[in-house]
BALOBA-1460 file (C-alpha; in Angstrom, 3 decimals):
// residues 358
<rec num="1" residu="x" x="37.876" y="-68.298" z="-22.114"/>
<rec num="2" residu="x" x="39.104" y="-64.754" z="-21.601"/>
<rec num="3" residu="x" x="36.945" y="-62.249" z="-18.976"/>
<rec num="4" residu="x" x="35.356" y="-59.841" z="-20.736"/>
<rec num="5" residu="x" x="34.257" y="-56.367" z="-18.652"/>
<rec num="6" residu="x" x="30.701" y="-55.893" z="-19.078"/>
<rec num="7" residu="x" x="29.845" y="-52.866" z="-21.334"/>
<rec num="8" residu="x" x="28.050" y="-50.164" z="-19.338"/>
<rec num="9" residu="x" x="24.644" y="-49.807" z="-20.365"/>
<rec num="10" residu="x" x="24.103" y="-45.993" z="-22.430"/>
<rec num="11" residu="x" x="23.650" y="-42.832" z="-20.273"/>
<rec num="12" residu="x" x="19.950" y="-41.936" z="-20.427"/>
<rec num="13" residu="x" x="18.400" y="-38.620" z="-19.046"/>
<rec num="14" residu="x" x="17.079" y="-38.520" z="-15.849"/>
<rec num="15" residu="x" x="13.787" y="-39.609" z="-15.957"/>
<rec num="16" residu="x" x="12.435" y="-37.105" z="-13.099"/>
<rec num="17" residu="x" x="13.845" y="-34.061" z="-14.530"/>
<rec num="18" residu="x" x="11.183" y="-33.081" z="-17.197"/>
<rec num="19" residu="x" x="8.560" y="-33.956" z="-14.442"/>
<rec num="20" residu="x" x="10.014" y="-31.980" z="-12.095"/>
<rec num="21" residu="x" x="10.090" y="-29.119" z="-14.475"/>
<rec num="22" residu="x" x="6.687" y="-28.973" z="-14.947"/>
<rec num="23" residu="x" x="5.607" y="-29.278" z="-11.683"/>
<rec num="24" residu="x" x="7.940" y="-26.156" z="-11.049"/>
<rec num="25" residu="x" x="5.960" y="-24.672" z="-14.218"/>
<rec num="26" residu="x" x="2.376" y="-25.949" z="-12.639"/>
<rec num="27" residu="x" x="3.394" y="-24.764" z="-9.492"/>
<rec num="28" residu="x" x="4.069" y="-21.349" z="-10.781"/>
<rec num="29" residu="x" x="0.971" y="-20.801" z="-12.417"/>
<rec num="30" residu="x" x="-1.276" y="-22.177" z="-9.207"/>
<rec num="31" residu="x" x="0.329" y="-19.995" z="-7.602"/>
<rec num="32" residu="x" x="0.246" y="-16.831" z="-9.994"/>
<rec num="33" residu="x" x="-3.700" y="-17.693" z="-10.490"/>
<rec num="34" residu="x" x="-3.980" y="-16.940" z="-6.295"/>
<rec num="35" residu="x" x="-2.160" y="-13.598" z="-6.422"/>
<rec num="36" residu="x" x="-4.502" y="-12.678" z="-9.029"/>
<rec num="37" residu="x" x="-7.433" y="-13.837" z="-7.697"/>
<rec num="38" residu="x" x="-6.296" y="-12.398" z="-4.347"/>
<rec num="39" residu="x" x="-4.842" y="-8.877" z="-5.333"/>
<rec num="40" residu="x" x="-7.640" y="-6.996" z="-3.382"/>
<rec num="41" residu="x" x="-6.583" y="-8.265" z="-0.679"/>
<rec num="42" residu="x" x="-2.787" y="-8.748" z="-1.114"/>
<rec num="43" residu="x" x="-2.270" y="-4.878" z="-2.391"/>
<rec num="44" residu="x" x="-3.107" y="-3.226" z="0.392"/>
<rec num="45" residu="x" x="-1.060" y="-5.391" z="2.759"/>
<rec num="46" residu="x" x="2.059" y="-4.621" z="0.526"/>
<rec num="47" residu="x" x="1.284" y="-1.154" z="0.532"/>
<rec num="48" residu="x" x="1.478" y="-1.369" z="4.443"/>
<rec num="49" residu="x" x="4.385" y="-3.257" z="4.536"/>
<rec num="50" residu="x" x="6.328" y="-0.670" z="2.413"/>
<rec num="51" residu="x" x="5.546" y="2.411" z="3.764"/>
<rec num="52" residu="x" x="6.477" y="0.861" z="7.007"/>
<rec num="53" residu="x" x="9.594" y="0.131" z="5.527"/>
<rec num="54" residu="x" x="10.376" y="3.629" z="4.924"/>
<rec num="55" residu="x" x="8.678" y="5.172" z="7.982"/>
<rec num="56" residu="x" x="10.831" y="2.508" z="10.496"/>
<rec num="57" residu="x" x="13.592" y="4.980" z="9.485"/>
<rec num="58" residu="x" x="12.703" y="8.282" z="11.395"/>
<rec num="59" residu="x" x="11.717" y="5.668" z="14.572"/>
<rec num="60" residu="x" x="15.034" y="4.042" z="14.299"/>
<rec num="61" residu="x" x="16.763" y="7.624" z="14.123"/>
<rec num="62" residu="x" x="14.625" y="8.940" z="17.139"/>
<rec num="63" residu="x" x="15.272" y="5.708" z="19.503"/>
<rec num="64" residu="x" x="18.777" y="5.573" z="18.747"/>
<rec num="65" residu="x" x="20.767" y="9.416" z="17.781"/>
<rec num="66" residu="x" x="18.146" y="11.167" z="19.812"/>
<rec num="67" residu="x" x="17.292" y="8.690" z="22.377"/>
<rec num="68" residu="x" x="13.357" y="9.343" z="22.797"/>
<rec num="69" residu="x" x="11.449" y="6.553" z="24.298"/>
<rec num="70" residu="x" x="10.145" y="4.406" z="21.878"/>
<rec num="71" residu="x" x="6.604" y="4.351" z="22.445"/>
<rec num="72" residu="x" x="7.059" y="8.176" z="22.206"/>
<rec num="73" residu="x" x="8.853" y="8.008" z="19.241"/>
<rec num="74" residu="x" x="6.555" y="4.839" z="17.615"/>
<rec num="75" residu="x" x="3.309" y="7.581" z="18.746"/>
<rec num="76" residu="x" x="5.654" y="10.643" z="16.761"/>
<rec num="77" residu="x" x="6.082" y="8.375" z="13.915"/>
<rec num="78" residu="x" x="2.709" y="7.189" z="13.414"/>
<rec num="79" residu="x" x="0.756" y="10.616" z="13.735"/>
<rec num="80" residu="x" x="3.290" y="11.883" z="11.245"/>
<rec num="81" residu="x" x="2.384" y="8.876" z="8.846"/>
<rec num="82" residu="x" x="-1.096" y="9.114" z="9.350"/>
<rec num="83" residu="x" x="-1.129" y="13.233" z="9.278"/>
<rec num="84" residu="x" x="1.020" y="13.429" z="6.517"/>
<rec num="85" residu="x" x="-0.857" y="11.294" z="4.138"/>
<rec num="86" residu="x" x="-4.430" y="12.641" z="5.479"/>
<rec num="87" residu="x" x="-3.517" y="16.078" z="4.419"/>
<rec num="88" residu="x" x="-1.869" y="14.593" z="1.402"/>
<rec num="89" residu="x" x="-5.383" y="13.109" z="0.687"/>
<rec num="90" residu="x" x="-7.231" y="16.104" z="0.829"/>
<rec num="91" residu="x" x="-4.918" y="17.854" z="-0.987"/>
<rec num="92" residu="x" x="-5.432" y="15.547" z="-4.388"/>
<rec num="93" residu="x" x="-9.426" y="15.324" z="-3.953"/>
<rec num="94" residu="x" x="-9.343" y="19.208" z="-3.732"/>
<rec num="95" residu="x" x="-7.326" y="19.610" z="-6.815"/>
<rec num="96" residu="x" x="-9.247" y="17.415" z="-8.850"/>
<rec num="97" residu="x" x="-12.210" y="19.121" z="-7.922"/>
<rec num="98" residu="x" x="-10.232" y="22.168" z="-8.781"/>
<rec num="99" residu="x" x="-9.383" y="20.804" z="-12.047"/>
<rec num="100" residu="x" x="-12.501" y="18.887" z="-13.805"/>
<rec num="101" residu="x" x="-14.471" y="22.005" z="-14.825"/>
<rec num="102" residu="x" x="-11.069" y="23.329" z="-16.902"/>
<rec num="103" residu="x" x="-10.911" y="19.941" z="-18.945"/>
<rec num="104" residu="x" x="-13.653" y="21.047" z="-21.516"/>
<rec num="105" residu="x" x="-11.710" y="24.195" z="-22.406"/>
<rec num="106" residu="x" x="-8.108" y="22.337" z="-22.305"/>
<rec num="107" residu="x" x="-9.784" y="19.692" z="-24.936"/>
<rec num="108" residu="x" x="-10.469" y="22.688" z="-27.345"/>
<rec num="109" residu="x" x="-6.844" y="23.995" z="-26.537"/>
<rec num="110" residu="x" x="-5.346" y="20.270" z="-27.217"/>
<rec num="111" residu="x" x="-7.220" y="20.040" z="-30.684"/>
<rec num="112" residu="x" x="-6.075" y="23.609" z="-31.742"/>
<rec num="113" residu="x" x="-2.746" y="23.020" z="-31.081"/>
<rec num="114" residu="x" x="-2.618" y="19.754" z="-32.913"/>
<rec num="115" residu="x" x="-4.587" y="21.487" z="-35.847"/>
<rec num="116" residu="x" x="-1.837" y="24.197" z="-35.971"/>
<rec num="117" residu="x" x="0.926" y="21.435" z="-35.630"/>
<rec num="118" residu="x" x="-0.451" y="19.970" z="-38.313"/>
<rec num="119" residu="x" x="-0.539" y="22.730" z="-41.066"/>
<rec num="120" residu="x" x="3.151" y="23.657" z="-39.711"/>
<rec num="121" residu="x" x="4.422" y="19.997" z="-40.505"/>
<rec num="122" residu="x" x="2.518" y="20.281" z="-44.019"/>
<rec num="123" residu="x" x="3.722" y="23.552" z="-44.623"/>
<rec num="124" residu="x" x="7.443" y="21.926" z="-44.577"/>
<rec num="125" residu="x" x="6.614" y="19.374" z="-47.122"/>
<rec num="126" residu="x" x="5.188" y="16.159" z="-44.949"/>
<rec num="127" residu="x" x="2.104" y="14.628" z="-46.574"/>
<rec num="128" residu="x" x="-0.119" y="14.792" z="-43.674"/>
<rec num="129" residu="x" x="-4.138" y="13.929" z="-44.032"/>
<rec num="130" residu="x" x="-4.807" y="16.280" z="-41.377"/>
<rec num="131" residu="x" x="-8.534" y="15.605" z="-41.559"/>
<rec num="132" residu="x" x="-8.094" y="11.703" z="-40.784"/>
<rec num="133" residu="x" x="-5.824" y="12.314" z="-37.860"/>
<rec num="134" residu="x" x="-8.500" y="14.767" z="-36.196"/>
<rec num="135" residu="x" x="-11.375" y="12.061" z="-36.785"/>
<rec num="136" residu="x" x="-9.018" y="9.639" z="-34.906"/>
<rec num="137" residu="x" x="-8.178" y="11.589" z="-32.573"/>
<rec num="138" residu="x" x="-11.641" y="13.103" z="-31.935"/>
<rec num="139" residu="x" x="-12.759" y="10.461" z="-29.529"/>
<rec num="140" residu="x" x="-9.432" y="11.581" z="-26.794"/>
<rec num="141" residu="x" x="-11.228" y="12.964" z="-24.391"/>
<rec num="142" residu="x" x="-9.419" y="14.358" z="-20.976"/>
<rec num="143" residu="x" x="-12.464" y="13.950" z="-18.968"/>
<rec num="144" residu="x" x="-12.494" y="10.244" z="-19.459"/>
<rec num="145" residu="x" x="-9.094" y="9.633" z="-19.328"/>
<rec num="146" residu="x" x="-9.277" y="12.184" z="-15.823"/>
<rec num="147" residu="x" x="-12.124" y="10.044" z="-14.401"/>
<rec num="148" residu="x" x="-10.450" y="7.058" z="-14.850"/>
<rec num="149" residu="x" x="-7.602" y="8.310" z="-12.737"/>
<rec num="150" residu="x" x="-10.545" y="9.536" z="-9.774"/>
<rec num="151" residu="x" x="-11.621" y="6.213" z="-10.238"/>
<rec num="152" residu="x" x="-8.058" y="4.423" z="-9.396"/>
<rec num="153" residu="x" x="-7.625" y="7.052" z="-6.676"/>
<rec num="154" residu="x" x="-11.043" y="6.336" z="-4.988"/>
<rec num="155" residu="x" x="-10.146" y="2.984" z="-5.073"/>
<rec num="156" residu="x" x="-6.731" y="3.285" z="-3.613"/>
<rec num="157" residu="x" x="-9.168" y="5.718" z="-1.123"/>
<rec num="158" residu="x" x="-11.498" y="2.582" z="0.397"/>
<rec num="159" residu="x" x="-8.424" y="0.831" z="1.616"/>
<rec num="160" residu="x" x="-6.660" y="3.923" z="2.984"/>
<rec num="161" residu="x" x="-7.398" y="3.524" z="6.754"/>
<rec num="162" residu="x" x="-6.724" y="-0.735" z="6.300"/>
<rec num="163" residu="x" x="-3.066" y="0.272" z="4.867"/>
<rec num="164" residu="x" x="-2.323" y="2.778" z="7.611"/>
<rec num="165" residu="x" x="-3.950" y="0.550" z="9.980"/>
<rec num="166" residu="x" x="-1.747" y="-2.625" z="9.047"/>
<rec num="167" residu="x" x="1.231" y="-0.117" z="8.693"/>
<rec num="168" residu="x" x="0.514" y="0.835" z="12.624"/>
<rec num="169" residu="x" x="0.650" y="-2.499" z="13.616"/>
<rec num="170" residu="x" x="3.800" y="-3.298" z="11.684"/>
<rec num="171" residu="x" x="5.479" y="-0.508" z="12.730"/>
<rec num="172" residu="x" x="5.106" y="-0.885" z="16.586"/>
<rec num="173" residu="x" x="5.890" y="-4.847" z="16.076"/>
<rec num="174" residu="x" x="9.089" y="-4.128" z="13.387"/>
<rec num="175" residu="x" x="11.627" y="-5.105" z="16.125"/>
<rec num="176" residu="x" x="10.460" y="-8.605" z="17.147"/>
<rec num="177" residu="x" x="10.475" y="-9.699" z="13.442"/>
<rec num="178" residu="x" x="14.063" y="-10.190" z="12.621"/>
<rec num="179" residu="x" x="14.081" y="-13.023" z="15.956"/>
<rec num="180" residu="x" x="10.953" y="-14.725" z="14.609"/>
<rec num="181" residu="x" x="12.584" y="-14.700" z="11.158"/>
<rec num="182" residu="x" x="15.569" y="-16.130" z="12.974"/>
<rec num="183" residu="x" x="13.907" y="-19.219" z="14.717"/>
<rec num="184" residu="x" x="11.788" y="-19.909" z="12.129"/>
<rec num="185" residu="x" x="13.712" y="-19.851" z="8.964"/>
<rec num="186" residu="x" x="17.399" y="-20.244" z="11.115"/>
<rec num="187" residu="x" x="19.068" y="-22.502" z="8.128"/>
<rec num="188" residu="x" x="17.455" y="-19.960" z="5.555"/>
<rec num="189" residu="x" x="18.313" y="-17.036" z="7.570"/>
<rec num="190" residu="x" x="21.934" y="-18.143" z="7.636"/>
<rec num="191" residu="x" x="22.565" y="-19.668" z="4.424"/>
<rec num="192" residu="x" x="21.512" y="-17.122" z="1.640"/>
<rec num="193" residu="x" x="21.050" y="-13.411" z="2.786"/>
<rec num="194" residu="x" x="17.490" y="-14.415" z="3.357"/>
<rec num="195" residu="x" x="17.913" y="-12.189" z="6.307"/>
<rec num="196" residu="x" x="18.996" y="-9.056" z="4.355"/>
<rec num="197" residu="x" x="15.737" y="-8.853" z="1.929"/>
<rec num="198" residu="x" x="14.023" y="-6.864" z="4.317"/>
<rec num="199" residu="x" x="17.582" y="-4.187" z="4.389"/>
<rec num="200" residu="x" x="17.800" y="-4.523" z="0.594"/>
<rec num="201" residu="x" x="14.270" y="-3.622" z="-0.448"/>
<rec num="202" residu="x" x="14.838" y="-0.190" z="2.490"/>
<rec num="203" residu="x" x="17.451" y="0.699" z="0.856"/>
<rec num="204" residu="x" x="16.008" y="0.481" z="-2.795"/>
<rec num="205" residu="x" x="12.707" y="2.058" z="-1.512"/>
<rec num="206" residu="x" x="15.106" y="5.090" z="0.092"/>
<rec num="207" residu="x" x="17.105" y="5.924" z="-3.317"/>
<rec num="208" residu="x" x="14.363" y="5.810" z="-5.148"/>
<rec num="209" residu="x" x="12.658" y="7.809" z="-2.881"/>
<rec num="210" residu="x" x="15.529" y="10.362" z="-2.466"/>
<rec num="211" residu="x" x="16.017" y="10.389" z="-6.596"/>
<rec num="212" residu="x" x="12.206" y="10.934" z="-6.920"/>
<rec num="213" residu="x" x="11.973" y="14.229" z="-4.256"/>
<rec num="214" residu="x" x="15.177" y="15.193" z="-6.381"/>
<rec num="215" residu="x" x="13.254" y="15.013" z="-9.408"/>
<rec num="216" residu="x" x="10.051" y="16.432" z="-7.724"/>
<rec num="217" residu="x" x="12.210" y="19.776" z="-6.867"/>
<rec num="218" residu="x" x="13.501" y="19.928" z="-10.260"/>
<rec num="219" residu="x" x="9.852" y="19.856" z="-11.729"/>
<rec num="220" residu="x" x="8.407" y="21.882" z="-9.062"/>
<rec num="221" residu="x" x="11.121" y="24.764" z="-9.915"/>
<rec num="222" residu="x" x="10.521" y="24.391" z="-13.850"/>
<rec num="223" residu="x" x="6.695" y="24.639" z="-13.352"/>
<rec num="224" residu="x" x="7.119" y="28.334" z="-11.264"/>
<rec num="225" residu="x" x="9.622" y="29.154" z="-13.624"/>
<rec num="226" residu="x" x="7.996" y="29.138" z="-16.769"/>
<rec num="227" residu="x" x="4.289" y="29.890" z="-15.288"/>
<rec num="228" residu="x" x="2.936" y="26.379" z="-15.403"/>
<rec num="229" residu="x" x="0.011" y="26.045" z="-13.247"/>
<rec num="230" residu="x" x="-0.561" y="23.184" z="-10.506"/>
<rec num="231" residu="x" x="2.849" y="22.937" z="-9.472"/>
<rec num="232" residu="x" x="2.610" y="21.024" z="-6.675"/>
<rec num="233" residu="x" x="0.414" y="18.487" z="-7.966"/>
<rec num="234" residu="x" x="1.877" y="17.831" z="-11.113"/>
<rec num="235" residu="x" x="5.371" y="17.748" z="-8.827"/>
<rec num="236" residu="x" x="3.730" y="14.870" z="-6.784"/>
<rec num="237" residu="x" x="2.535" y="13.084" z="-10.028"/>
<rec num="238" residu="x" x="6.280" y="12.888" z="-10.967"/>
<rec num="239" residu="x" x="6.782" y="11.864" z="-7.307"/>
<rec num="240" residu="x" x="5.038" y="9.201" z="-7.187"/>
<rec num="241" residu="x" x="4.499" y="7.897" z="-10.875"/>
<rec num="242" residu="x" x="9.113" y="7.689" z="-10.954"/>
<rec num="243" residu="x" x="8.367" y="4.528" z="-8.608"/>
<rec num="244" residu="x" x="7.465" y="2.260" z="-11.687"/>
<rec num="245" residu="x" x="10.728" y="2.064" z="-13.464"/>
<rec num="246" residu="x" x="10.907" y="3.302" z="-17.027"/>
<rec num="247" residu="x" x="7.034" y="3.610" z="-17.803"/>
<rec num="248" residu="x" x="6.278" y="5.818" z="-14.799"/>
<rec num="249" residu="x" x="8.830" y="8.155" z="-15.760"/>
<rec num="250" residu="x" x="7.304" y="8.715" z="-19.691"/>
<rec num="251" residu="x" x="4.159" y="9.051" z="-18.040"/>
<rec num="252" residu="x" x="5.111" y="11.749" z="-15.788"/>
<rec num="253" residu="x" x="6.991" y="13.491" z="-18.211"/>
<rec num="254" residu="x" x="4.390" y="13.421" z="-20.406"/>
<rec num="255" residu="x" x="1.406" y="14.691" z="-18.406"/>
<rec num="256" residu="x" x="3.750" y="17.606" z="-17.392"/>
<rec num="257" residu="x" x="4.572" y="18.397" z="-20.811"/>
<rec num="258" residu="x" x="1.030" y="17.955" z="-22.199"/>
<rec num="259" residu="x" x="-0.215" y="20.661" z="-19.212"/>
<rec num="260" residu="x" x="2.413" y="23.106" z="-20.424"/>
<rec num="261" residu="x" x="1.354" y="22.741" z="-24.086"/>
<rec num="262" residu="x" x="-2.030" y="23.110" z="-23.209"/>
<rec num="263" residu="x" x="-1.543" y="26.445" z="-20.889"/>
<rec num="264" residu="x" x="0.832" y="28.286" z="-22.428"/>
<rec num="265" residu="x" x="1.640" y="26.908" z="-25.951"/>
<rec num="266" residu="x" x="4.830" y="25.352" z="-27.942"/>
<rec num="267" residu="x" x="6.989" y="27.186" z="-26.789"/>
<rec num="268" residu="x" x="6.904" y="26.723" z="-22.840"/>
<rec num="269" residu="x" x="5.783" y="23.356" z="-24.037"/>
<rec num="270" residu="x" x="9.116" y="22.345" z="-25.675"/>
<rec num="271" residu="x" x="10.947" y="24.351" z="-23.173"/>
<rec num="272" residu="x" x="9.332" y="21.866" z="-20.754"/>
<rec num="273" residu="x" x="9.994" y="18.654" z="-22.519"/>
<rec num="274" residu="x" x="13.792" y="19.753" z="-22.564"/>
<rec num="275" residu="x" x="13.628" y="20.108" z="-18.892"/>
<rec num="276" residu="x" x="12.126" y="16.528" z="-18.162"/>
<rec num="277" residu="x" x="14.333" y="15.217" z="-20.749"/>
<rec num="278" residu="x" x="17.173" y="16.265" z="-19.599"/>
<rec num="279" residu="x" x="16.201" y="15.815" z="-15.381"/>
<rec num="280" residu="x" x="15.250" y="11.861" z="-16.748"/>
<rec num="281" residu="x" x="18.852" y="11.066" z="-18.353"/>
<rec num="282" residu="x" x="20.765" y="12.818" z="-15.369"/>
<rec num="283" residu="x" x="18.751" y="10.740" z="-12.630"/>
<rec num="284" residu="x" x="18.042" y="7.616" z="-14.420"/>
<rec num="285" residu="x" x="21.217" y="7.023" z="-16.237"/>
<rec num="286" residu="x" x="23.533" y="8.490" z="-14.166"/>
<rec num="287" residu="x" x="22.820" y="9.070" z="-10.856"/>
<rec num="288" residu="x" x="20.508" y="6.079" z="-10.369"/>
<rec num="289" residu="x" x="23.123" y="3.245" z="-11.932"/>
<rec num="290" residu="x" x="25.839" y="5.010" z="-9.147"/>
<rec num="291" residu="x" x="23.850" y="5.096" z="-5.787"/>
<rec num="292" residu="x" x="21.586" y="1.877" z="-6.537"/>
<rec num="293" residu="x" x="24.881" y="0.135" z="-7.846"/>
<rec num="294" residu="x" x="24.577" y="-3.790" z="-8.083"/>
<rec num="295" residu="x" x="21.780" y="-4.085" z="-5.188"/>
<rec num="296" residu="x" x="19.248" y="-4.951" z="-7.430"/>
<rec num="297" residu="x" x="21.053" y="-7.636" z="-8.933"/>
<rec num="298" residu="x" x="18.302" y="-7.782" z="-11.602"/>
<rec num="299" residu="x" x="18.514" y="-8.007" z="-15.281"/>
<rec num="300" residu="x" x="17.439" y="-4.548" z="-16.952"/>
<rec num="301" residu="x" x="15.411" y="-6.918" z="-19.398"/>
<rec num="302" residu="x" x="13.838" y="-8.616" z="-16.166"/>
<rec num="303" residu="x" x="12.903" y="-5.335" z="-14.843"/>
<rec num="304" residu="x" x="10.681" y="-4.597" z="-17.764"/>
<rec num="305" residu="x" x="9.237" y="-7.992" z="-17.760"/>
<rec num="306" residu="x" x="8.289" y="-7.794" z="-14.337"/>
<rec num="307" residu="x" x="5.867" y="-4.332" z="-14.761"/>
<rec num="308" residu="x" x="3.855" y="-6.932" z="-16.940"/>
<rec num="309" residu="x" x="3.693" y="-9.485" z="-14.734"/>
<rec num="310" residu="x" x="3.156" y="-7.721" z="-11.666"/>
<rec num="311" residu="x" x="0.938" y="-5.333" z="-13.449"/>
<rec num="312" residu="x" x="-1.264" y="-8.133" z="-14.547"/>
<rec num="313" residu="x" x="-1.478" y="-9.679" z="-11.763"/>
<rec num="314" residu="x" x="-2.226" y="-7.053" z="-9.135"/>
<rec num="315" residu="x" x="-3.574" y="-4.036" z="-11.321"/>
<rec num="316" residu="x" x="-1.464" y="-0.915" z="-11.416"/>
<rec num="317" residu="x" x="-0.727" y="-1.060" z="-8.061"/>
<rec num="318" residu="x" x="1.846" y="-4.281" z="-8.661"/>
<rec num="319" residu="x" x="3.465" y="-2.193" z="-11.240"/>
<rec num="320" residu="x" x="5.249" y="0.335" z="-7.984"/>
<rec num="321" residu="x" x="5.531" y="-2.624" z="-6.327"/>
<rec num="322" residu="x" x="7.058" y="-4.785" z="-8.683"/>
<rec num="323" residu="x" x="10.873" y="-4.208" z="-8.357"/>
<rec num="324" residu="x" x="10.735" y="-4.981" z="-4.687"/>
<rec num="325" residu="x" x="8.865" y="-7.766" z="-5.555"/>
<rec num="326" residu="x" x="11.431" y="-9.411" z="-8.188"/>
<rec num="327" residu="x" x="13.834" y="-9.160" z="-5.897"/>
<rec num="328" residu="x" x="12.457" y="-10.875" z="-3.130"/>
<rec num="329" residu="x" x="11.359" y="-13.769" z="-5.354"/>
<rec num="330" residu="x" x="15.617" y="-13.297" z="-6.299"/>
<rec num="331" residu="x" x="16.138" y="-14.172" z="-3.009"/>
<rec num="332" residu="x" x="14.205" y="-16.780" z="-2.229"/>
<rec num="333" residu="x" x="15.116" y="-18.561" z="-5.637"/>
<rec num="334" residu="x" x="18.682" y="-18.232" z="-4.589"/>
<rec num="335" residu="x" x="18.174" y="-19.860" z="-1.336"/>
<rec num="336" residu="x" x="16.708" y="-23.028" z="-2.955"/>
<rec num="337" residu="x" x="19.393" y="-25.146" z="-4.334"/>
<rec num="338" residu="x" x="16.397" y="-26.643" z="-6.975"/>
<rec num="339" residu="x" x="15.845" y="-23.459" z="-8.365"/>
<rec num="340" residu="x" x="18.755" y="-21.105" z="-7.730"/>
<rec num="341" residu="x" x="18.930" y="-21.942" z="-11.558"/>
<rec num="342" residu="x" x="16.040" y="-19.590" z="-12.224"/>
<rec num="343" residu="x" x="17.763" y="-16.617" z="-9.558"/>
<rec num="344" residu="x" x="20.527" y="-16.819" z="-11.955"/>
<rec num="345" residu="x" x="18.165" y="-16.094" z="-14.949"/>
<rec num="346" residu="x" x="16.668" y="-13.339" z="-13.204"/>
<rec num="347" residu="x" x="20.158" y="-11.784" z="-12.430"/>
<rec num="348" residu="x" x="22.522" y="-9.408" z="-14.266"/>
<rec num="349" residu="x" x="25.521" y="-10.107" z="-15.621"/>
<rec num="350" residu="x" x="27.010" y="-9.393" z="-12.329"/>
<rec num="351" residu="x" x="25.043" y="-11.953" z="-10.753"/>
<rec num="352" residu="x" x="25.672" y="-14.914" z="-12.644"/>
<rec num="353" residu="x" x="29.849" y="-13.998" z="-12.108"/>
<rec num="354" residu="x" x="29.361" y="-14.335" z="-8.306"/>
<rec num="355" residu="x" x="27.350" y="-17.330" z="-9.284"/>
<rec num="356" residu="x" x="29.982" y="-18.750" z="-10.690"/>
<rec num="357" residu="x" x="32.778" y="-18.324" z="-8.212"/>
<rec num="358" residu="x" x="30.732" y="-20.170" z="-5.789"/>
């Protein structure tokens, strides 16, 4: 009787890998459902941690260029943190004191010139119900929409001396991290760029920065030009709302071009919108793409995604911080051989070549 090979049994799917997917997907969601529940806490801590960040810069360039001791130059660096955003504080309660009583009379303005916009667009043939857009629009009030904003800020207010307090300690203990980092992560640290998250999110946090005073200027010198009032605060609003990618920007613009309607009409209105217009396409698309380059690594698609997520779970304030966020759960993803499959997703097109020449 002739052998006969034995035919190999059919290839069946692993029987672990749907599991293991949704244990990932469990995982995820445990762990989303903390941050959320946690944000209170969590916030503040990342606001520490970012500012000191940026404000390790000036102590680096003091120890090293200019060669002042450090613990005069950590004692420099933290009185001009916690100076500089003291005065910055007073600064914004005084000019929303400054500004509440105007809001009835800039209501009246905003309804006139939406009632003359109106009867202009009709004029030109549009079939406009101009009574049913005023009896939506009746309800818009500034004053709420202003004390929700006091609100946020008063909030952001309670936790002000925690964050510079955490940001203190971070700061004078910034140069023992990278050699705990290095003993207790060392295959991590070695392995994936683990140990350049920390260099990646300074150097997105300075461009942006640097883009954002850029912008600031720009604003500022529009505002004095055409006789827009509250220069400097409505410069700081662009400031610091340009730190949340693509929404913070229409936001900005918008508030600046809604203040410049209100004061002085269409005209410096319009001339306004031109100016943030055309400030917003030089910076974002291309100055931004050219000094930020490929160090994000992360999908334009994925940015926008991540506002919502981070938004939702950690209020507005995960919305600045969300960027920086993505891309150290980039990293970390990438340093895991079971899911570097999901760094990949959350990569540009760049990303996934380098992935592939691996």
């Amino acid at each position: 009787m002739p052998f006969q090979e034995p035919t190999p049994a059919p290839a069946t799917p692993a029987a672990g890998s749907g599991l293991s997917i949704l244990v990932t997907l469990a995982a995820i969601v445990v762990v989303a459902a903390g941050i959320r529940e946690a944000a209170g806490v969590i916030t503040p801590i990342l606001a520490a941690a970012f500012i000191s960040m940026i404000a390790i810069l000036p102590l680096a360039l003091l120890q090293g260029k200019l060669g002042v001791p450090r613990w005069l130059a950590l004692l420099i660096v933290l009185l001009l943190t916690i100076g500089g955003a003291l005065g910055l504080g007073y600064y914004l309660s005084q000019s929303a004191a400054s500004i509440k009583p105007l809001l009835p009379e800039y209501e009246q303005r905003i309804d006139t010139l939406l009632l003359s916009g109106l009867e202009s667009l009709k004029q030109r043939g549009l079939d406009i119900d101009t009574e049913r857009v005023l009896r939506e629009t009746h309800g818009w009030k500034i004053a709420d929409f202003a004390d929700v904003i006091l609100i946020s800020m008063a909030k952001v207010l309670q936790n002000f001396l925690f964050v510079l307090l955490v940001s203190a300690f971070i700061i004078a203990e910034a140069s023992s991290f990278p050699a705990k980092m290095r003993v207790a992560f060392p295959h991590a640290m070695q392995s994936s760029g683990l140990g350049n998250v920390v260099d990646k999110i300074r150097s997105f946090l300075v461009v942006i920065t640097q883009l954002n005073v850029v912008l600031a200027v720009i604003n500022g010198i529009a505002c004095v030009a055409l006789g827009v009032p509250f220069a400097f605060l409505l410069s700081f609003l662009v400031f610091f709302l340009n730190y949340i990618p693509t929404i913070g920007a229409i936001v900005a613009s918008f508030l600046v071009v809604v203040v410049a309607l209100v004061t002085h009409g269409w005209g410096v209105g319009i001339a306004m919108a031109v100016v943030q217009g055309l400030s917003g396409v030089l910076i974002g698309s291309v100055i931004q793409p050219r000094m930020l380059g490929s160090r994000l690594g992360l999908s334009p698609l994925v940015v926008l995604l991540s506002l919502v997520v981070w938004g939702y779970l950690l209020g507005i304030a995960g919305m600045f911080f969300a960027v920086p966020l993505t891309i150290i759960v980039k990293i970390v993803l990438d340093s895991t051989d079971d899911l570097r499959s999901l760094s990949v997703l959350l990569g540009d097109a760049a990303s996934a070549r380098q992935m592939e020449k691996r």
